[in-house]
PDB file of the backbone (N, CA, C, O) and the ligand in Angstrom, with CONECT records:
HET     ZN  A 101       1
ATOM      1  N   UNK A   1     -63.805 -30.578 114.853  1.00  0.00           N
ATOM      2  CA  UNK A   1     -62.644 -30.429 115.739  1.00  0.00           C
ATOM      3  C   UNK A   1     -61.546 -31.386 115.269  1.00  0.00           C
ATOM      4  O   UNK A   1     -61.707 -32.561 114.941  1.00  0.00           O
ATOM      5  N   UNK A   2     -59.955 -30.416 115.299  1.00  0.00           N
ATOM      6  CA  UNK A   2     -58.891 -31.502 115.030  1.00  0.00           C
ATOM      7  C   UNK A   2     -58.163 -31.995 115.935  1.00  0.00           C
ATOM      8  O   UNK A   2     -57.925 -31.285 116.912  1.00  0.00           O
ATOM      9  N   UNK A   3     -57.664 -33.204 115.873  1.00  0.00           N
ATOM     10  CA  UNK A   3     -56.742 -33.855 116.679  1.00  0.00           C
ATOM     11  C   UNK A   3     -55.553 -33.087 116.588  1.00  0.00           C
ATOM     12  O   UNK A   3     -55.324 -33.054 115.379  1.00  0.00           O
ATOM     13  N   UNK A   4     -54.497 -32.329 117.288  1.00  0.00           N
ATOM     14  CA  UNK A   4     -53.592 -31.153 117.527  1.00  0.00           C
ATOM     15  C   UNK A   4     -52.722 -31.963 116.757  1.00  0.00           C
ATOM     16  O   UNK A   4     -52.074 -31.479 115.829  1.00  0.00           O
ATOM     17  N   UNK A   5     -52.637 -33.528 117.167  1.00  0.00           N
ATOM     18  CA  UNK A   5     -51.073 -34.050 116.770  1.00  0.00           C
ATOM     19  C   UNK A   5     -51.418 -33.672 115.200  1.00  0.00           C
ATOM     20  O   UNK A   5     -50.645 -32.910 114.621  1.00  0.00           O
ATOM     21  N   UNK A   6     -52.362 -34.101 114.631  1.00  0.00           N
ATOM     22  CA  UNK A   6     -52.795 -34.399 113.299  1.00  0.00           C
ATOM     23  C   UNK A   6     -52.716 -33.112 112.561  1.00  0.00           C
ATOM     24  O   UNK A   6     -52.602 -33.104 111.336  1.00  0.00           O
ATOM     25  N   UNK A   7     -52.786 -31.737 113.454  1.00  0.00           N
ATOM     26  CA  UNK A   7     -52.795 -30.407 113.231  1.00  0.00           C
ATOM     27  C   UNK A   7     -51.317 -30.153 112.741  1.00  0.00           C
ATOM     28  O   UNK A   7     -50.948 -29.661 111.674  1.00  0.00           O
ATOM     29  N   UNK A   8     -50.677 -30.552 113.649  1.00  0.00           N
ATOM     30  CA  UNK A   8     -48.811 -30.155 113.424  1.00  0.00           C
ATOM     31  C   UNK A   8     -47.921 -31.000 112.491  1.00  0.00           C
ATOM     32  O   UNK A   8     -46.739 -30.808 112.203  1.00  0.00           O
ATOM     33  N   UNK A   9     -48.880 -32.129 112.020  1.00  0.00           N
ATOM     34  CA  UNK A   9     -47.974 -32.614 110.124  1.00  0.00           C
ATOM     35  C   UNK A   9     -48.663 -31.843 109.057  1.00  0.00           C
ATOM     36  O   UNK A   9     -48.175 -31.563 107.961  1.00  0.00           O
ATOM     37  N   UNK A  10     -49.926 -31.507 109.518  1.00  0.00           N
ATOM     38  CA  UNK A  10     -50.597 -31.170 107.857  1.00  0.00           C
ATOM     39  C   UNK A  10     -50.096 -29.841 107.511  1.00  0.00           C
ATOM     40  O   UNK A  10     -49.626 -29.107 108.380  1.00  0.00           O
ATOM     41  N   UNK A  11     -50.168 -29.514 106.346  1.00  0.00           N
ATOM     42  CA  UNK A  11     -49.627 -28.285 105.980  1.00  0.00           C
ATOM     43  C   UNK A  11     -50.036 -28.510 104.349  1.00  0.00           C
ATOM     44  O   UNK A  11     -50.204 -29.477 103.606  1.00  0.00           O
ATOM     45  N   UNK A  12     -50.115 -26.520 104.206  1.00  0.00           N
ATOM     46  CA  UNK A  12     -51.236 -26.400 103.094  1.00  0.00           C
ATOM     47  C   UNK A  12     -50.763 -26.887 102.189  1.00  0.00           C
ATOM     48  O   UNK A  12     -49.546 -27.047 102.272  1.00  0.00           O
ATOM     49  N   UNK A  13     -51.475 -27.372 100.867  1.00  0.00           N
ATOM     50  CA  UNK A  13     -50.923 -28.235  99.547  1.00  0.00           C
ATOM     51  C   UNK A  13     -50.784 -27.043  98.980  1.00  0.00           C
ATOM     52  O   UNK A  13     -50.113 -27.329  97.988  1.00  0.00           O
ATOM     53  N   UNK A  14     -50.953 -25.992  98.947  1.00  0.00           N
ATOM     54  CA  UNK A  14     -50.372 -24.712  97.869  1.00  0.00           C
ATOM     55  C   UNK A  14     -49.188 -24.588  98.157  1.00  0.00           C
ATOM     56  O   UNK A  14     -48.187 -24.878  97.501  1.00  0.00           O
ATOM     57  N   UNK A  15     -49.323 -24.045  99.397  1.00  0.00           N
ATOM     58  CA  UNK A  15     -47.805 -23.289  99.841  1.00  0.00           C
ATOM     59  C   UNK A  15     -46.565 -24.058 100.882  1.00  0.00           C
ATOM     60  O   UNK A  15     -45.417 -23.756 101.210  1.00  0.00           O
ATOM     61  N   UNK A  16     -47.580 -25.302 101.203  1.00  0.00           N
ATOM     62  CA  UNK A  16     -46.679 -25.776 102.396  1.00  0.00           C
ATOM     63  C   UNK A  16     -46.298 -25.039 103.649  1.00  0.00           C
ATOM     64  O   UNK A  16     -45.171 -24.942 104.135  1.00  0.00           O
ATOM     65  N   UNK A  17     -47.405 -24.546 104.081  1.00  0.00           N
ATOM     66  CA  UNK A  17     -47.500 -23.458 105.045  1.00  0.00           C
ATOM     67  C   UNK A  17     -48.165 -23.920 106.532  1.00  0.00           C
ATOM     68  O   UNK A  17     -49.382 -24.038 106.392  1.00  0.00           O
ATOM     69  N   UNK A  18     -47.898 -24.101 107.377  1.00  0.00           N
ATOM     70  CA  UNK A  18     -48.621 -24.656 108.702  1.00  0.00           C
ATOM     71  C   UNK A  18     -50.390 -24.149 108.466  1.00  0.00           C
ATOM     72  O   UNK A  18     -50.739 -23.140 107.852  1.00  0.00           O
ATOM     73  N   UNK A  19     -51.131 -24.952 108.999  1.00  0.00           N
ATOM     74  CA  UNK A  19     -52.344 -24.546 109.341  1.00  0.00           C
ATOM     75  C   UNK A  19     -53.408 -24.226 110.461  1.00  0.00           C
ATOM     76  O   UNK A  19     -53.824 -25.249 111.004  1.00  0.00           O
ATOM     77  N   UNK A  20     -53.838 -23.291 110.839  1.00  0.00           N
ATOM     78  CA  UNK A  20     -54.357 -23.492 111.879  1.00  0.00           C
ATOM     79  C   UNK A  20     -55.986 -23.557 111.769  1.00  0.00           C
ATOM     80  O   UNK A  20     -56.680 -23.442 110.759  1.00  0.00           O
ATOM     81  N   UNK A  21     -56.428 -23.805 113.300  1.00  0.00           N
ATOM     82  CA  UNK A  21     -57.911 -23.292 113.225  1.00  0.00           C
ATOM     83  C   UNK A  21     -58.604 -24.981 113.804  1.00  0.00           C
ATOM     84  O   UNK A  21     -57.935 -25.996 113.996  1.00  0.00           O
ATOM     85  N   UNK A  22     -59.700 -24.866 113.927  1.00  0.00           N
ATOM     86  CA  UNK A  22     -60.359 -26.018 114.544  1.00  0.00           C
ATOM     87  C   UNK A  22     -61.651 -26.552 113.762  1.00  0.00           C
ATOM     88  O   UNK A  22     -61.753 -27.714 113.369  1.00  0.00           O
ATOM     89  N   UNK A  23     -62.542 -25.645 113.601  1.00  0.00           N
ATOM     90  CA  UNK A  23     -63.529 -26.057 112.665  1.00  0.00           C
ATOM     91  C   UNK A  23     -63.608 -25.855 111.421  1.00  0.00           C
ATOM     92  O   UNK A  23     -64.655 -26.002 110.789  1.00  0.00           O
ATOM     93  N   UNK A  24     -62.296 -25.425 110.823  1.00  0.00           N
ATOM     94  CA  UNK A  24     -61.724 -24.876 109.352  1.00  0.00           C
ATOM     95  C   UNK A  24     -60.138 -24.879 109.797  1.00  0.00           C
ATOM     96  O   UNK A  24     -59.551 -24.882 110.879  1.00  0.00           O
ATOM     97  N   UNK A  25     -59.721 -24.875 108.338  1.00  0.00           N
ATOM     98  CA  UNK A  25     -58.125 -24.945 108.341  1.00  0.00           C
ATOM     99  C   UNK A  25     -57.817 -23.760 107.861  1.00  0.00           C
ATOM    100  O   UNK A  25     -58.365 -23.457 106.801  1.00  0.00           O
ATOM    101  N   UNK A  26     -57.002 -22.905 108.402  1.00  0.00           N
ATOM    102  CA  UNK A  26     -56.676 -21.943 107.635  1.00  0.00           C
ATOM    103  C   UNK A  26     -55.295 -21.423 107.489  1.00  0.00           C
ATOM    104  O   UNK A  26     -54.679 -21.255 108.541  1.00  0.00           O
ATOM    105  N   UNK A  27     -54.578 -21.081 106.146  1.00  0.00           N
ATOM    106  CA  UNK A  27     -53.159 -21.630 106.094  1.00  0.00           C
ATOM    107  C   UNK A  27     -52.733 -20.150 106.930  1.00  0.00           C
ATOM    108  O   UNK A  27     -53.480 -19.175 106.843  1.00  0.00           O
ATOM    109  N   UNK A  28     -51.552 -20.108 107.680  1.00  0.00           N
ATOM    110  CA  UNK A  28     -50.998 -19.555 107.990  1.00  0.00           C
ATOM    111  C   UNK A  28     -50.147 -18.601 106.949  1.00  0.00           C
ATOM    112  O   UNK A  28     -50.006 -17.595 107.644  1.00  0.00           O
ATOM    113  N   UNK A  29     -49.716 -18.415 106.117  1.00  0.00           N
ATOM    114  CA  UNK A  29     -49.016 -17.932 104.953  1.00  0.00           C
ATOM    115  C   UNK A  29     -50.217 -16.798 104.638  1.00  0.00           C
ATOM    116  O   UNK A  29     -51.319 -17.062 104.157  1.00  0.00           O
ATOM    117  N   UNK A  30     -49.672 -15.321 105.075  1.00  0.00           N
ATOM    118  CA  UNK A  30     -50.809 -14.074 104.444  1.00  0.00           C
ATOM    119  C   UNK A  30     -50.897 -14.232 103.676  1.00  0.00           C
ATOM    120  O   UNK A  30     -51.970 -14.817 103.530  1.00  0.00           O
ATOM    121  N   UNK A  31     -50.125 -14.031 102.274  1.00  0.00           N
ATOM    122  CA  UNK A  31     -50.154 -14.192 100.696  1.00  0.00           C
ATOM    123  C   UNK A  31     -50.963 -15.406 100.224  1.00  0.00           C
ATOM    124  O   UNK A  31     -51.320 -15.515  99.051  1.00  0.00           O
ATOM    125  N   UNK A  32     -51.271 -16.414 101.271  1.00  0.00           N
ATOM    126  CA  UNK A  32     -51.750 -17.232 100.452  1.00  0.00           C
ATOM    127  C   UNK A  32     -52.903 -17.322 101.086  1.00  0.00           C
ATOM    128  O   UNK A  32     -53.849 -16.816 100.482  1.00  0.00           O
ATOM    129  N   UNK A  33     -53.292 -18.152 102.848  1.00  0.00           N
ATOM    130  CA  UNK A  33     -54.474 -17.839 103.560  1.00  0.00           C
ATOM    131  C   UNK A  33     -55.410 -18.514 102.913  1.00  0.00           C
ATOM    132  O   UNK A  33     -56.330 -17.726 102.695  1.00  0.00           O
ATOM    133  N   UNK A  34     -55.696 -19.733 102.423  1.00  0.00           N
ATOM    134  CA  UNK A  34     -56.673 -20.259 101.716  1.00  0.00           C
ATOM    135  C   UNK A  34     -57.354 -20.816 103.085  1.00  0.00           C
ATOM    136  O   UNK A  34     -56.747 -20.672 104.146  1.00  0.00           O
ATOM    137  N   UNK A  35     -58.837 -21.562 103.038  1.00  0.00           N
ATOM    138  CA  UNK A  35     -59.430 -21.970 104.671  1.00  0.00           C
ATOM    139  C   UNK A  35     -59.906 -23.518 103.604  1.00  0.00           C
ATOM    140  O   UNK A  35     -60.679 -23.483 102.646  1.00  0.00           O
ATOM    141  N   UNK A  36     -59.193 -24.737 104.125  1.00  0.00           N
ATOM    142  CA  UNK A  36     -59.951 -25.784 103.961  1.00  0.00           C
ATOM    143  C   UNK A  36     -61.031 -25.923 104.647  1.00  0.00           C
ATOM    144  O   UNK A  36     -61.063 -25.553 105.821  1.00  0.00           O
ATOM    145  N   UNK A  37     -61.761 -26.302 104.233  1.00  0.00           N
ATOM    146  CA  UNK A  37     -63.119 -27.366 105.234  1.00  0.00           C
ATOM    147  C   UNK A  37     -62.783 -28.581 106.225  1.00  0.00           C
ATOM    148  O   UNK A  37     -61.667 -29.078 106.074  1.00  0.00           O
ATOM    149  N   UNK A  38     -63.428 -29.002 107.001  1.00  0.00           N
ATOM    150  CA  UNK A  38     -63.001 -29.914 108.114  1.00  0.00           C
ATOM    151  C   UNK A  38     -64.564 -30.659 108.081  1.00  0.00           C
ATOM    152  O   UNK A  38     -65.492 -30.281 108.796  1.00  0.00           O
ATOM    153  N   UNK A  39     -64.641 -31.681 107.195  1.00  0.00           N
ATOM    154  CA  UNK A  39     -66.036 -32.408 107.721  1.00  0.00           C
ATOM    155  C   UNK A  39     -65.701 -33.911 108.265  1.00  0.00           C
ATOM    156  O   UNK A  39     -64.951 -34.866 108.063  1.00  0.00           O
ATOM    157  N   UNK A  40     -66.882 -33.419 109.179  1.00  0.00           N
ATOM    158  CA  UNK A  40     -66.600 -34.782 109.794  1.00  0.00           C
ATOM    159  C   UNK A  40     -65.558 -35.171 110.672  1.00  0.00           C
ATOM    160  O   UNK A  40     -65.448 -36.311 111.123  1.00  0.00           O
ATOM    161  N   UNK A  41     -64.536 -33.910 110.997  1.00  0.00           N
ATOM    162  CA  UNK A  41     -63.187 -34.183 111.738  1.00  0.00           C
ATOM    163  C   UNK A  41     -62.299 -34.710 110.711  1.00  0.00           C
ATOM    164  O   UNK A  41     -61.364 -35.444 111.031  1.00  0.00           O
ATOM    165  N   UNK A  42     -62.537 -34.369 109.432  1.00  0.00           N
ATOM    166  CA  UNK A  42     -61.573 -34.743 108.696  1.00  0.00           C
ATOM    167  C   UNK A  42     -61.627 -33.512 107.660  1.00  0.00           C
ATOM    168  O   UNK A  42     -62.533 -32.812 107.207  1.00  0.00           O
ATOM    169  N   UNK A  43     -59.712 -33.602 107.437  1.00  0.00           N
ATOM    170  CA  UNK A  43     -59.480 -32.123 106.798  1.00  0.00           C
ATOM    171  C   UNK A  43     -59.653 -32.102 105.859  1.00  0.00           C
ATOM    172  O   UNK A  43     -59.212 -33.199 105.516  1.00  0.00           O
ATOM    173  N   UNK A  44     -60.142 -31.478 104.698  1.00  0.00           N
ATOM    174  CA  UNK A  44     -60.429 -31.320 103.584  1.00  0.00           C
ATOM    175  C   UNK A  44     -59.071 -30.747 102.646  1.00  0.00           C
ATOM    176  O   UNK A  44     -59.202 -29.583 102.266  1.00  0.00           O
ATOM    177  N   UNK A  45     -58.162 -31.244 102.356  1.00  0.00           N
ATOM    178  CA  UNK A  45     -56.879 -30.635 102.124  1.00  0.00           C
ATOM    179  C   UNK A  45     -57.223 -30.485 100.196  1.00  0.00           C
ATOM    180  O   UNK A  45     -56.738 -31.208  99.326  1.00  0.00           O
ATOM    181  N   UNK A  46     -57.606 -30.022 100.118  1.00  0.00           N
ATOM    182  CA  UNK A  46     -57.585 -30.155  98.311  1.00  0.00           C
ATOM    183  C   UNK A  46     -57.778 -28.433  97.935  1.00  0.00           C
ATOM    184  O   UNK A  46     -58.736 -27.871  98.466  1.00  0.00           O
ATOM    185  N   UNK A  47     -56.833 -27.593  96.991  1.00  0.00           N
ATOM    186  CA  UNK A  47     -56.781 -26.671  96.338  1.00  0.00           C
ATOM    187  C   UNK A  47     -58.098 -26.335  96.254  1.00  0.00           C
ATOM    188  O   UNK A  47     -58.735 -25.509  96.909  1.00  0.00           O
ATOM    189  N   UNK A  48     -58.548 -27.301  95.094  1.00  0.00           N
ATOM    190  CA  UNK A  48     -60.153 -27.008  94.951  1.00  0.00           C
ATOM    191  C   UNK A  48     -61.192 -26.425  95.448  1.00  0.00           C
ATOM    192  O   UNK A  48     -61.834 -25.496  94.957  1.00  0.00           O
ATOM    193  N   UNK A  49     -61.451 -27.270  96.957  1.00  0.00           N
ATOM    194  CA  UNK A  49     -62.154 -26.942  97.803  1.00  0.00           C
ATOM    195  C   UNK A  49     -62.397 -26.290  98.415  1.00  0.00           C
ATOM    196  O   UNK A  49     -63.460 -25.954  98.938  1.00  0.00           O
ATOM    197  N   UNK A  50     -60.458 -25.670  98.516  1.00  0.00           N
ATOM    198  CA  UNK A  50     -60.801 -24.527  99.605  1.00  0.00           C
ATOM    199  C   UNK A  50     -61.308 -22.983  99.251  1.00  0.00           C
ATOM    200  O   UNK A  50     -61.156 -22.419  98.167  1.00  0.00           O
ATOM    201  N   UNK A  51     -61.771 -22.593 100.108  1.00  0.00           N
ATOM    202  CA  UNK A  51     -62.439 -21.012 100.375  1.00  0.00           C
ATOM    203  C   UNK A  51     -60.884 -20.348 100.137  1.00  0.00           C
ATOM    204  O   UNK A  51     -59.762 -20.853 100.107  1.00  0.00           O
ATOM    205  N   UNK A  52     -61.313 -19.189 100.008  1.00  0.00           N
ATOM    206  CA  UNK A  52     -60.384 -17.781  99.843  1.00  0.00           C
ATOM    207  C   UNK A  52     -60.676 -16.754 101.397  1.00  0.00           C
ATOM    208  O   UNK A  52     -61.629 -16.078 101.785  1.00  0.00           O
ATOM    209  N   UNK A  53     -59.854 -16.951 101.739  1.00  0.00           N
ATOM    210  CA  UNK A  53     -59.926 -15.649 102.703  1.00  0.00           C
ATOM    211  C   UNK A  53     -61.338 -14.159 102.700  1.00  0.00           C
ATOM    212  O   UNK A  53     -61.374 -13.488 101.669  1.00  0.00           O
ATOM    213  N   UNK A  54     -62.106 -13.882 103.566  1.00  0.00           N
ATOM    214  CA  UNK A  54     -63.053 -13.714 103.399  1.00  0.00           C
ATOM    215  C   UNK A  54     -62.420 -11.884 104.052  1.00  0.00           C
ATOM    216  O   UNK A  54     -63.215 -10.948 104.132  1.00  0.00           O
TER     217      UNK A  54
HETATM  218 ZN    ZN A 101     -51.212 -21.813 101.826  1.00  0.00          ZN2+
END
């Protein structure tokens, strides 16, 4: 789970796109839509890591 405030600065490192979601991040931007991981209550913001839209 994310802290909301902490929700409304982050934004995706691809596209710079808001993110949503609670137990995953998932970018708002259709074209792009990548889902970070969230462990631990902490966002996993890295290209790398993230999943592809399923
Ligand atoms: Zn994105």
């Amino acid at each position: 789970v994310i802290d909301p405030k902490l929700l409304e600065i982050l934004v995706c490192p691809r596209c710079r796109s808001s993110l949503t979601g609670t137990d995953e991040l998932v970018c708002s931007d259709d074209s792009c839509g990548l889902v970070y991981p969230v462990r631990d209550g902490v966002p996993v913001l890295l290209i790398d890591g993230a999943g592809q839209p399923s």
